[in-house]
C-alpha positions in Angstrom: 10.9 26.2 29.6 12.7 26.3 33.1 11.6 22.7 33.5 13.1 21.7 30.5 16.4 23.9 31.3 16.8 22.7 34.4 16.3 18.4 33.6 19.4 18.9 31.2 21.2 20.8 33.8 20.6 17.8 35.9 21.0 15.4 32.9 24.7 17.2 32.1 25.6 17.2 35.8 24.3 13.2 35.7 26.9 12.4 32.6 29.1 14.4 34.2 29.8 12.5 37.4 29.4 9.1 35.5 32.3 10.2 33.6 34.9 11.6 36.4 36.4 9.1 38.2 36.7 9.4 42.0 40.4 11.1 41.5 40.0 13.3 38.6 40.2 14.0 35.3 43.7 12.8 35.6 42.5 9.4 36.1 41.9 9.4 32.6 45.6 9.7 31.2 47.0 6.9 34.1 45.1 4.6 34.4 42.1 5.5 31.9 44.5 5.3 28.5 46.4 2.5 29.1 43.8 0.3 30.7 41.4 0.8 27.6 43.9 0.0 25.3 44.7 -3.2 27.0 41.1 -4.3 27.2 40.6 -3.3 23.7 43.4 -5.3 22.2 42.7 -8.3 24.6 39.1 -8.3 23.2 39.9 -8.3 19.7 41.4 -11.9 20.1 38.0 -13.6 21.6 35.9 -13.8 18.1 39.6 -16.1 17.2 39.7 -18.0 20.2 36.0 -18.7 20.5 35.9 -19.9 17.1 39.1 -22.0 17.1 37.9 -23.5 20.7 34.2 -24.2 19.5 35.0 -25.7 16.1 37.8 -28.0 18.4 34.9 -28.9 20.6 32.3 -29.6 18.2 33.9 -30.7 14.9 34.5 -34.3 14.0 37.4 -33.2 11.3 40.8 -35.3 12.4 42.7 -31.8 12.4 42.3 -28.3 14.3 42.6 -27.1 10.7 40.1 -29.0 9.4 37.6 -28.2 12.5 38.1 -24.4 11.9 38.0 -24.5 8.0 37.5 -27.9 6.6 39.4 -27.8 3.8 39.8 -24.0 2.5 43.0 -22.7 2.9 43.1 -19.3 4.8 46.1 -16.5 3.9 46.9 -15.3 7.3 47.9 -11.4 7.6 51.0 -10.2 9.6 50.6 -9.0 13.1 51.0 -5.3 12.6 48.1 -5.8 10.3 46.5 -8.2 12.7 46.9 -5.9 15.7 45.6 -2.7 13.9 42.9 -3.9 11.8 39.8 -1.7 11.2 37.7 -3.4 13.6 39.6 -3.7 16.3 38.4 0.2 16.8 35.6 -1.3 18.0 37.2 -3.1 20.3 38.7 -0.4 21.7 35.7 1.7 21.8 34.5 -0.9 23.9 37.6 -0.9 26.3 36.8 2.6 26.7 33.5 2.0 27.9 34.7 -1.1 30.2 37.0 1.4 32.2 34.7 4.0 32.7 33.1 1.8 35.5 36.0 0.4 36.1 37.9 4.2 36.8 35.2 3.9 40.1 36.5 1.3 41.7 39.0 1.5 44.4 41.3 -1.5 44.5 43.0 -3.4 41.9 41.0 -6.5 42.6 37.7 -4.8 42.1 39.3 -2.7 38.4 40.0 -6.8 37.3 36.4 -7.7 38.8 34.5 -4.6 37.0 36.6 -5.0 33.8 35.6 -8.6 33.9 32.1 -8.1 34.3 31.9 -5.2 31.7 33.2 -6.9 29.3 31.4 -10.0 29.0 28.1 -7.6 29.2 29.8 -5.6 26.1 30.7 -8.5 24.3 27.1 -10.2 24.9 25.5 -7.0 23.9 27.5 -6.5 20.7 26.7 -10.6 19.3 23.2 -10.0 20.0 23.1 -6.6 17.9 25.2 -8.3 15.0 22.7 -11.3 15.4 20.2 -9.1 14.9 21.4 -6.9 12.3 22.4 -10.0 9.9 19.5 -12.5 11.0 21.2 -15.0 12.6 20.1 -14.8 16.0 18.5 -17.4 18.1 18.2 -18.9 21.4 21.2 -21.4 20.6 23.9 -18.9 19.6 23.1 -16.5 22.6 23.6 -19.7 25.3 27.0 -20.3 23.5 28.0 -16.6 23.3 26.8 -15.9 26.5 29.2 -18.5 28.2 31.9 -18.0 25.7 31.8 -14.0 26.8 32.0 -14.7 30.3 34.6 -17.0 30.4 36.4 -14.3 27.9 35.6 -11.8 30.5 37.1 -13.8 33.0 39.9 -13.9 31.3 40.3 -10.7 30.3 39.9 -9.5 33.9 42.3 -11.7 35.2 44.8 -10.5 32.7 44.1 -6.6 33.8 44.4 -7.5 37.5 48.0 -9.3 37.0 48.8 -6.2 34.9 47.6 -3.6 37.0 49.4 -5.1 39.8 52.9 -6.0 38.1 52.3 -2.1 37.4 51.8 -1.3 40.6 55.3 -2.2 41.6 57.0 0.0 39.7 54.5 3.1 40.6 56.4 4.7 43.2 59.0 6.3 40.9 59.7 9.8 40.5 58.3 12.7 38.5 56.7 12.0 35.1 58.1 8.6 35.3 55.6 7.2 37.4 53.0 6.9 35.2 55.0 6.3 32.4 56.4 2.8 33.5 53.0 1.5 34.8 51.5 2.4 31.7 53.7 0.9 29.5 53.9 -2.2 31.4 49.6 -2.0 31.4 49.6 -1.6 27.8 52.5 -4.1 27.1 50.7 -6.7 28.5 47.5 -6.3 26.1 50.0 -6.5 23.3 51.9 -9.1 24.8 48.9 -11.6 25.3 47.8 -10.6 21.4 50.7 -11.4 20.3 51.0 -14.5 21.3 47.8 -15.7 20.4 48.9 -14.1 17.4 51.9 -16.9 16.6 50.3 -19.5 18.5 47.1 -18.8 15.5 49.6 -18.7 13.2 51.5 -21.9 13.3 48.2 -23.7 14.0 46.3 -21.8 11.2 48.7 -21.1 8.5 49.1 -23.5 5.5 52.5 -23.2 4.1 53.4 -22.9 0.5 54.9 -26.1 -0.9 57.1 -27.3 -4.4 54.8 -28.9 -6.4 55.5 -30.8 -9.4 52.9 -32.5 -11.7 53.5 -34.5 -15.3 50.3 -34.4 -17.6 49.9 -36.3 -20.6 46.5 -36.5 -23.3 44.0 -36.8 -22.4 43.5 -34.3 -19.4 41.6 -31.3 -19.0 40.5 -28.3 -17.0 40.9 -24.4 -16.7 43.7 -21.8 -16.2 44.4 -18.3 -14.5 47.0 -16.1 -15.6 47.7 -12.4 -14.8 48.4 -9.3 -16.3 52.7 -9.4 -16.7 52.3 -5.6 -15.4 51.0 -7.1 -12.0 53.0 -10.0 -11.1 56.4 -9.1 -12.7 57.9 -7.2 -9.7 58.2 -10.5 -7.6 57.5 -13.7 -10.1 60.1 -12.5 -12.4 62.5 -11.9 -9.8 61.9 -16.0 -8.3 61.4 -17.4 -12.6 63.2 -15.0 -14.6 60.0 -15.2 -17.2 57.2 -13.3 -17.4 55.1 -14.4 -20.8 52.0 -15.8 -19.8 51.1 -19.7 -20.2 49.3 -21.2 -23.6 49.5 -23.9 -23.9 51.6 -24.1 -27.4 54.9 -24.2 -27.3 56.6 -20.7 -29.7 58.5 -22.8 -31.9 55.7 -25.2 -33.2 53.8 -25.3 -36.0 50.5 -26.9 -36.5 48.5 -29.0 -38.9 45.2 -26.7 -38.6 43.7 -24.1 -36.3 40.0 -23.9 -36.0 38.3 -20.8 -34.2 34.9 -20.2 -32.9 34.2 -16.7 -32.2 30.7 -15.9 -32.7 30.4 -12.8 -30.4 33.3 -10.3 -30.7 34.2 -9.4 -34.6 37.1 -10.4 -35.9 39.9 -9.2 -37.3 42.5 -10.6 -39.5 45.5 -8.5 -40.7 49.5 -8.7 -41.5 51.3 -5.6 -39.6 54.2 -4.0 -42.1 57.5 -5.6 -41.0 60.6 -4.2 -42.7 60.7 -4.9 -46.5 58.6 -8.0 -46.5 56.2 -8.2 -49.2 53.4 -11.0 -49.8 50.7 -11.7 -52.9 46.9 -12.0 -51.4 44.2 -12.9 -52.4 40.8 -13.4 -51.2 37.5 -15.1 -52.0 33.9 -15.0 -51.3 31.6 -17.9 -51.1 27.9 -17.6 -50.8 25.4 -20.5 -49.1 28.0 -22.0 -47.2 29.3 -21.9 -43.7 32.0 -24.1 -41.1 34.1 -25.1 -44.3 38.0 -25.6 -44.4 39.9 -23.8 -47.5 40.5 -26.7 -48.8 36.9 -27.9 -49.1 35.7 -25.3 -50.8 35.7 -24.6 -54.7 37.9 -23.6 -57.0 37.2 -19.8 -58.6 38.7 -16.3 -59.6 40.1 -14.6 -56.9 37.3 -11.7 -55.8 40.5 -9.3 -54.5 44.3 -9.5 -54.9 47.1 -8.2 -53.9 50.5 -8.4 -55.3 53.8 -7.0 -53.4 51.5 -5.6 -50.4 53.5 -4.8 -47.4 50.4 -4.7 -45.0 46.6 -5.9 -45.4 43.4 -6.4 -42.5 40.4 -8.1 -43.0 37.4 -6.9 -40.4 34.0 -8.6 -40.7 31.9 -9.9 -37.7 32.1 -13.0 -35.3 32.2 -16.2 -37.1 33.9 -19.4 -37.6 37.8 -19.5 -38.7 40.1 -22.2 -40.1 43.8 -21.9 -41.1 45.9 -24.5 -42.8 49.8 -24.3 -43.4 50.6 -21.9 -40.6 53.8 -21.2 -38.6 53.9 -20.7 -35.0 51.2 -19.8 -32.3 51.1 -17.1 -29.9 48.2 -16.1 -27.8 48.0 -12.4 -26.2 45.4 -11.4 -24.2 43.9 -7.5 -24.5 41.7 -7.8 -20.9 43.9 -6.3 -18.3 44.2 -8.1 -15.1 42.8 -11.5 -14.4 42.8 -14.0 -17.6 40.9 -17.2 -16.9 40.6 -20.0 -19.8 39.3 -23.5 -20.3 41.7 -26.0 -22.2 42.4 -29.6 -22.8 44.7 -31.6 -24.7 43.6 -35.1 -26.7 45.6 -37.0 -28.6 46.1 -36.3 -32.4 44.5 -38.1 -35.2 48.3 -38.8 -36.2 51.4 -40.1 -34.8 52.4 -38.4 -31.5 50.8 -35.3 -31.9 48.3 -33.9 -29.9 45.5 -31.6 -29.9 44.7 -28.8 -27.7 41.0 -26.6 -27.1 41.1 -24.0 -25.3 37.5 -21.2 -24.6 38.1 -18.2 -23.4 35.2 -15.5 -22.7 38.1 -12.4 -22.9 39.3 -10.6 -26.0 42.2 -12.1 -27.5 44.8 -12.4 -30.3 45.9 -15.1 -31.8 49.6 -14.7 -33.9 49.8 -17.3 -36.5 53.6 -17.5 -38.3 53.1 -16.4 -42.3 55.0 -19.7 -44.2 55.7 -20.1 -47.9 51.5 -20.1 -48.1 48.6 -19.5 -45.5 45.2 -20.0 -46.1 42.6 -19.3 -44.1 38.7 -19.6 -44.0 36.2 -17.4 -42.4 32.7 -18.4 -41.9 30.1 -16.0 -41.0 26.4 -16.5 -40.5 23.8 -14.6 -42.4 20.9 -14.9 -39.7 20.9 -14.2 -35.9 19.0 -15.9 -33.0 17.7 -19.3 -32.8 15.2 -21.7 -33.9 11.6 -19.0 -34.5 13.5 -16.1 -33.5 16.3 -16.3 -36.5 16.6 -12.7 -38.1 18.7 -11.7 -41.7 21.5 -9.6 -40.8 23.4 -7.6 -43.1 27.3 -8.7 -42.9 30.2 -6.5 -43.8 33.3 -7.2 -44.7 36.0 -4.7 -44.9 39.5 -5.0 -46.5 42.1 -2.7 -46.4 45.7 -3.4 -48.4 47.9 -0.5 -48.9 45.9 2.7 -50.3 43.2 0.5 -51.3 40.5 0.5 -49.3 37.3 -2.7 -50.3 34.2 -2.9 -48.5 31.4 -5.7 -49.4 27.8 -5.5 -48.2 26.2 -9.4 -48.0 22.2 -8.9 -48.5 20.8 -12.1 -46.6 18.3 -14.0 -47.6 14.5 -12.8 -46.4 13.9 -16.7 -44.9 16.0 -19.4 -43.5 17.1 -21.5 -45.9 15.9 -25.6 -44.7 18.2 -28.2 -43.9 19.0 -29.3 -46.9 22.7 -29.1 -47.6 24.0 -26.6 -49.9 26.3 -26.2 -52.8 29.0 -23.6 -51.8 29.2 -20.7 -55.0 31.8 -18.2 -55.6 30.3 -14.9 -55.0 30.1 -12.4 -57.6 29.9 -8.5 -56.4 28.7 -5.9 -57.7 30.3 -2.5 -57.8 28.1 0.5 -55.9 28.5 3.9 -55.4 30.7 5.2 -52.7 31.1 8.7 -51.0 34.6 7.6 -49.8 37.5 8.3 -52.6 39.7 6.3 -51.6 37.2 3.1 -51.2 35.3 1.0 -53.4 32.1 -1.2 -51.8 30.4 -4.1 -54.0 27.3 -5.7 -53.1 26.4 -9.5 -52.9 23.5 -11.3 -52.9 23.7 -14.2 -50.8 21.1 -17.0 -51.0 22.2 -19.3 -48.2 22.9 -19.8 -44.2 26.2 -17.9 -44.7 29.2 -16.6 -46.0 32.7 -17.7 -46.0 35.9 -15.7 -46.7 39.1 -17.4 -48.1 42.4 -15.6 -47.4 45.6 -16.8 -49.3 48.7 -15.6 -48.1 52.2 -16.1 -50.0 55.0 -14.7 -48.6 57.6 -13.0 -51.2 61.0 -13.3 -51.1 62.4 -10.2 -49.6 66.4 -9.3 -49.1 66.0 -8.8 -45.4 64.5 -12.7 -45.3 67.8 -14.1 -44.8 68.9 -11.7 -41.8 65.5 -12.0 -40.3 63.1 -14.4 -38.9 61.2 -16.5 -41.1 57.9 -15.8 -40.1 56.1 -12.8 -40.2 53.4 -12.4 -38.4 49.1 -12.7 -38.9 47.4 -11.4 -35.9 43.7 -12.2 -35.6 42.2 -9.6 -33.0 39.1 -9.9 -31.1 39.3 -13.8 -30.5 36.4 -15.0 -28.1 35.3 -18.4 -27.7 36.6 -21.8 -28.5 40.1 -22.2 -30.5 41.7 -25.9 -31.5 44.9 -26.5 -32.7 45.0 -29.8 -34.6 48.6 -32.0 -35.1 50.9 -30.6 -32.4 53.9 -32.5 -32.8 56.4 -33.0 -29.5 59.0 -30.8 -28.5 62.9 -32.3 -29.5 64.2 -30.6 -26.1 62.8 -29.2 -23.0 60.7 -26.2 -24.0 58.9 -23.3 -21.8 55.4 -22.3 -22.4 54.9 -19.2 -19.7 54.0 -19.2 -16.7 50.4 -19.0 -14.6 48.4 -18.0 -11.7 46.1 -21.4 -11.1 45.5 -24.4 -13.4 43.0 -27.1 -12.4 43.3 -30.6 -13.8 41.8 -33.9 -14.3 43.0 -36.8 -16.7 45.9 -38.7 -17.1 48.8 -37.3 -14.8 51.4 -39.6 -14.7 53.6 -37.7 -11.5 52.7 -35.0 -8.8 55.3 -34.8 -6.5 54.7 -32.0 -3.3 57.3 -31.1 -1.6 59.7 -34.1 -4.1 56.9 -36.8 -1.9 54.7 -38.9 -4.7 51.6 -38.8 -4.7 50.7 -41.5 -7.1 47.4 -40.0 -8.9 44.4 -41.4 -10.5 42.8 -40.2 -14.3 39.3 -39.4 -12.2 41.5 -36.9 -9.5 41.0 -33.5 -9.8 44.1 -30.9 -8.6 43.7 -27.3 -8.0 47.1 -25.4 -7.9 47.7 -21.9 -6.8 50.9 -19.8 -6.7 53.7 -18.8 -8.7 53.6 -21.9 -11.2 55.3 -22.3 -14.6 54.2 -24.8 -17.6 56.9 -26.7 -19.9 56.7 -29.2 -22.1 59.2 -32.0 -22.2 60.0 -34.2 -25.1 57.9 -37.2 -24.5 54.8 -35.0 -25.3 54.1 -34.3 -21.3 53.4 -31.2 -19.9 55.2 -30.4 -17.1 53.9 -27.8 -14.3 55.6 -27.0 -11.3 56.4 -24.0 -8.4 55.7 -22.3 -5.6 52.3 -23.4 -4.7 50.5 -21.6 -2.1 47.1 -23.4 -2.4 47.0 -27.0 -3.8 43.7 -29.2 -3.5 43.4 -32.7 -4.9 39.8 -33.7 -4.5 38.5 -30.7 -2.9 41.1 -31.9 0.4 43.8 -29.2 1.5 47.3 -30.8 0.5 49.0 -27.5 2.0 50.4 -28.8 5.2 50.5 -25.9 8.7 54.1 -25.8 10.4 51.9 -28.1 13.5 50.9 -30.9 11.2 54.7 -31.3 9.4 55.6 -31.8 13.2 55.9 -35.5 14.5 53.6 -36.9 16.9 56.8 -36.8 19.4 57.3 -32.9 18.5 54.0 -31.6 19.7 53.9 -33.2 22.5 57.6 -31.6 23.3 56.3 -28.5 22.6 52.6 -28.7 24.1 54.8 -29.3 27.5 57.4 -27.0 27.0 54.3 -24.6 26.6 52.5 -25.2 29.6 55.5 -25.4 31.6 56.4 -21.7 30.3 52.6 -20.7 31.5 53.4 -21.9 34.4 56.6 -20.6 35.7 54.7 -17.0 34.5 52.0 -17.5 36.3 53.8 -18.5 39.6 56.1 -15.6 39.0 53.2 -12.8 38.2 50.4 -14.4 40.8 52.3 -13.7 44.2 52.8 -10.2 42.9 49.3 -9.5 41.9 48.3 -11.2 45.4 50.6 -8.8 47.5 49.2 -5.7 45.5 45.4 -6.5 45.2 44.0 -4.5 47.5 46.2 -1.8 46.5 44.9 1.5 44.7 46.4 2.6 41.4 47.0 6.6 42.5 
């Protein structure tokens, strides 16, 4: 037990000395502090420079850029947030540990020579235990970080000694002052050299955001990003003024047909009561058919109607849906956040019009403007799965008009009917018992692959209709999957369709202007666009996108230009000399100094 007591006695007293420099405790507040602060912040620029000099030695890209990133395009942060980062605490951990050894020394010179040597050990140590730790270390990357850490220590310890000795001038002041100055001009000099590496990073590093501008015309295709108008309206509706989101449809069109693919979310059709507008419904079941138009199927009875109804929904599961004689579109996502989308635009069976798909894995609703009559066709299927694995599944659909409440049960068939094709049949239900007052159920027997829905809409005239606008609104909720709008005619003026995050393209682009330079564009290029964009279309049937793009790629290559490359060849050589010649007159005015005071002590 004494043993023991007395080897951490001797352990403690160990520590102990290790920790107190020669001239006490003191030492700790002038020069301790302010020394490892300045080694920590000089260290937390050598992971930058060693990657930026090693990537400039070893790449065979035509650009400094391009050696450090190829062609991704880096968002650089600002320097209080590059100073301070999280991880720089382990720099400075580690400039604490450089001046404990360094607190022993006598002279200036040997501090710069012991900070030198420290921290090219510390930096050595700390690649090999991140090597370790993530797998990646061999023989190869210790050489390389070995050298690269000595001439960083180097470095670093030339910088202390020219700090410590510029401090040392001003050391023989009065009072508290005397450690105040030094140490501000010790600690000033680690933020000093950061910062400059800082800028000099920066307008090497930094793509710029550029004006871009690009015409697209059927047939061209790709995907979309838009955001949430709660995120993005603080700043993009300040620079545009709009904040509905991009879709492709300009508000004020109507087209031929809309075709809708949703087979996993269940849909929902319905008409939202709007002031004293009234419509007639009415709605029909088919059995053994699915994927028809309205006006491909039968004539019949109608299996519901509706006369003077202010309000009516139709719910059933995913399916297939198809509207003729509709008013405007509008599209309005119910995913919060992030929206992405595939689209593209083809040219329409007829005229000038066009045609526009668009998939989308979100939930969405899709407006469609109520004219003089609507029809619409929803197909469901009766069976689930694929090929062997196809199971009957019981659909429901549920419709709701008013006080009147409907609900119809389809009973599959027990086996999948062949190939064969199959007559479509108006469905006849039969009434069930209900434990609900206020709704009736019916049963139908279906035979075939599926069932289709047929929704008629006729708006009444109403005395507000001449005050108001002329379309009322159908929303169909819970959209998820392909949609095509068939026979969209062109715009007569200049006509905004929201705005977006990203859009990616490839087809026929007729102009893409950056920064008002051409850049004449082939229909196999593909563009990626980033920023704070806006889509219009102009009369001629093109779609126009253009803004503030902070990230633009045609062909995977980085069109975002850094403030170096939009210099002249005659430019940065100015400034390369202007540079060195600024390095220079520092050095010869700092060098002399440090010379005079280097065998000097820092007490």
């Amino acid at each position: 037990m004494a043993n023991s007591l007395r080897f951490f006695t001797t352990a403690l007293r160990s520590i102990e000395r290790w920790l107190k420099p020669p001239s006490g405790y003191k030492a700790w507040l002038y020069p301790g502090v302010p020394l490892a602060l300045c080694i920590g912040i000089l260290t937390s620029v050598g992971p930058s420079l060693q990657q930026y000099a090693l990537s400039a030695l070893n790449s065979s890209a035509p650009s400094l850029y391009g050696a450090a990133y190829d062609d991704q395009i880096v968002e650089w942060p600002n320097l209080g947030r590059w100073i301070f980062h999280w991880n720089n605490l382990i720099y400075l951990t580690m400039g604490a540990f450089a001046t404990i050894p360094a607190l022993r020394r006598s002279t200036i010179r040997e501090i710069g020579t012991s900070v030198g040597g420290w921290v090219a050990l510390l930096l050595t140590f700390l690649d090999v235990t991140f090597g370790l730790i993530q797998g990646s270390f061999s023989a190869t990357s210790f050489g390389t970080n070995a050298i690269a850490n000595i001439i960083g220590g180097s470095i670093t310890g030339l910088i202390v000694f020219i700090a410590l000795s510029s401090a040392r001038l001003i050391a023989n002041l009065n009072g508290v002052r005397r450690y105040i100055a030094p140490s501000a001009v010790i600690i000033s000099a680690g933020f000093g050299v950061n910062a400059l590496c800082y800028y000099v990073f920066f307008h090497l590093y930094q793509p710029l955001p550029v004006s871009s501008e690009a015409l697209l015309k059927a047939p061209v295709g790709g995907w979309f990003l838009t955001e949430n108008p709660s995120e993005t309206s603080t700043s993009h509706e300040q620079e545009t003024g709009d904040t509905s989101l991009f879709s492709l449809i300009p508000s004020s069109i109507s087209p031929d047909k809309i075709e809708i693919i949703s087979p996993q979310n269940p849909l929902s059709i319905s008409i939202p009561p709007r002031a004293d507008n009234y419509y007639q419904i009415e709605v029909r079941f088919f059995t053994d058919c699915l994927m028809k138009r309205p006006a491909q199927l039968p004539s019949g009875p109608p299996t519901f109607v509706a006369s003077g109804s202010k309000a009516f929904k139709l719910t059933s599961s995913g399916g297939f849906l198809y509207a003729d004689g509709t008013g405007p579109l509008d599209f309005a996502s119910s995913k919060s956040g992030n929206t992405i989308a595939m689209f593209s635009l083809s040219p329409g069976s007829k005229g000038n019009s066009s045609t526009m798909t668009r998939f989308d894995g979100s939930s969405n609703t899709v407006s469609i403007g109520v004219t003089d009559i609507t029809r619409l066709a929803l197909g469901v299927p009766s069976f689930e799965g694929r090929a062997a694995k196809r199971k009957p599944v019981r659909r429901v659909f549920k419709l709701m008009s008013g006080l009147t409440n409907h609900s119809f049960y389809f009973e599959p068939p027990t086996q999948h009917p062949d190939n064969s094709p199959q007559q479509c049949k108006i469905a006849r239900p039969v009434d069930i018992p209900s434990s609900e007052v206020l709704e009736t159920r019916h049963i139908i027997k279906s035979n075939g692959a599926g069932i289709t829905a047929v929704i008629k809409v006729k708006a009444l005239p109403s005395s507000s209709s001449l005050f108001d606008s002329p379309y009322s609104k159908l929303e169909i909720a819970g959209v998820s999957g392909w949609t095509t709008v068939h026979g969209l005619p062109e715009v007569d003026s200049p006509m905004k369709v929201g705005s977006l995050r990203a859009i990616s393209f490839q087809g026929t682009v007729t102009d893409f202007t950056v920064d008002t330079n051409p850049h004449p564009a082939r229909p196999y290029d593909s563009f990626v666009l980033q920023g704070q964009l806006e889509g219009e279309y102009l009369q001629n049937g093109t779609l126009r996108i253009h803004g503030k793009t902070n990230q633009l790629w045609r062909n995977g290559r980085r069109l975002n230009p850094t403030k170096w490359e939009m210099l002249s060849t005659e430019w940065q050589l100015s400034i390369l000399g202007a540079f060195g010649a600024f390095l220079i007159a520092l050095w010869r005015l700092l060098w002399p100094a440090a010379l005079k005071n280097a065998n000097e002590t820092m007490g």
